[in-house]
C-alpha positions in Angstrom: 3.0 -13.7 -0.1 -0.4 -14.3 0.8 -3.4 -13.5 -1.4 -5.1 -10.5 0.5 -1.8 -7.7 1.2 -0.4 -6.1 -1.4 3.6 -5.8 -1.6 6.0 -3.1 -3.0 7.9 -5.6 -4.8 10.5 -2.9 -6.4 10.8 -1.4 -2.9 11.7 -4.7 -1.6 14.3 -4.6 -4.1 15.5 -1.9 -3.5 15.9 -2.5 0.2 17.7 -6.3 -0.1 21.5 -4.2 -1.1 22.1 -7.1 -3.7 23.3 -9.0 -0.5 24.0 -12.6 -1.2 22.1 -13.8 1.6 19.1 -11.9 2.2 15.7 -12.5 3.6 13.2 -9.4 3.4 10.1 -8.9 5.4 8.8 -8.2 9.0 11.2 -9.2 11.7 9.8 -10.6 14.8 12.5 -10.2 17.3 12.5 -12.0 21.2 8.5 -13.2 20.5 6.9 -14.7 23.4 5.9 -18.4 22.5 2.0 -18.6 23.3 0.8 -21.2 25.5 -2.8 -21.5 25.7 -5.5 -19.7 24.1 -4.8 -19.1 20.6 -4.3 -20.9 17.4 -0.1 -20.5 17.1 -0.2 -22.1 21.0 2.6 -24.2 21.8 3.6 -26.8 24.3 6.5 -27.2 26.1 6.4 -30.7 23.7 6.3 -29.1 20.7 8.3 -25.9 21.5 10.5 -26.0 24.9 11.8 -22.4 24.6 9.7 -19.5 25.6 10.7 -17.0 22.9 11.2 -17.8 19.7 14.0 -17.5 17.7 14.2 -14.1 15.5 11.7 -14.9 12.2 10.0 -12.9 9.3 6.4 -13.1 9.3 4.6 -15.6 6.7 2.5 -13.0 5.2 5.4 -11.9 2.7 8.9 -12.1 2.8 11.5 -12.5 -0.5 14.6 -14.0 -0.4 17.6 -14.3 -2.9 18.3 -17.6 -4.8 21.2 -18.6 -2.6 19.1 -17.8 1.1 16.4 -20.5 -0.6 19.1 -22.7 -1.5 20.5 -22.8 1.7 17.6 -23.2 3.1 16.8 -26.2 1.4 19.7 -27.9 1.9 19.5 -28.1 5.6 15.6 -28.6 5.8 16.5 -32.3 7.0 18.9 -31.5 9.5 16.9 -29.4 11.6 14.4 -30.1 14.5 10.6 -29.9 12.6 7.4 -27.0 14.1 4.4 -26.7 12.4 4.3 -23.1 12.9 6.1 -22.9 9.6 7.2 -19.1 9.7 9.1 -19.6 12.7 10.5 -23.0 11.2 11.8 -21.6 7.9 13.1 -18.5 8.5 14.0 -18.9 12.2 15.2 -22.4 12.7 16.4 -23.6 9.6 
């Protein structure tokens, strides 16, 4: 979570449904990859797609113990992007 939002954490909570593989926070869904002009721009280099993959936004999301383990454990297998919210819970 970053420093400057403030997060219902027992909402949250409430909202994962003791799934086993969870990840909570804002879904972006069938986001255009931007080109030029910005700070999160992408080449056809770095990113050759021009949506990305389904992601929860950086700003806060939780995720159970398993999700993070998984994660983890397939960090070296997949392709690397800097724009790291896209990369964890989107690619990996």
């Amino acid at each position: 979570m970053d420093d400057d939002i403030a997060v219902d954490i027992p909402k949250m909570i409430e909202k994962s449904g003791n799934s086993l593989e969870t990840i909570g926070g804002w879904l972006h869904s069938k986001m255009n990859v931007r080109r030029r002009n910005s700070k999160w721009s992408l080449s056809k280099v770095e990113f050759e797609q021009d949506t990305f993959p389904d992601f929860v936004s950086g700003w806060a999301y939780a995720m159970t113990m398993s999700s993070a383990k998984r994660i983890v454990s397939l960090v070296e297998t997949a392709s690397n992007l800097w724009v790291d919210d896209v990369w964890v819970t989107g690619m990996i």
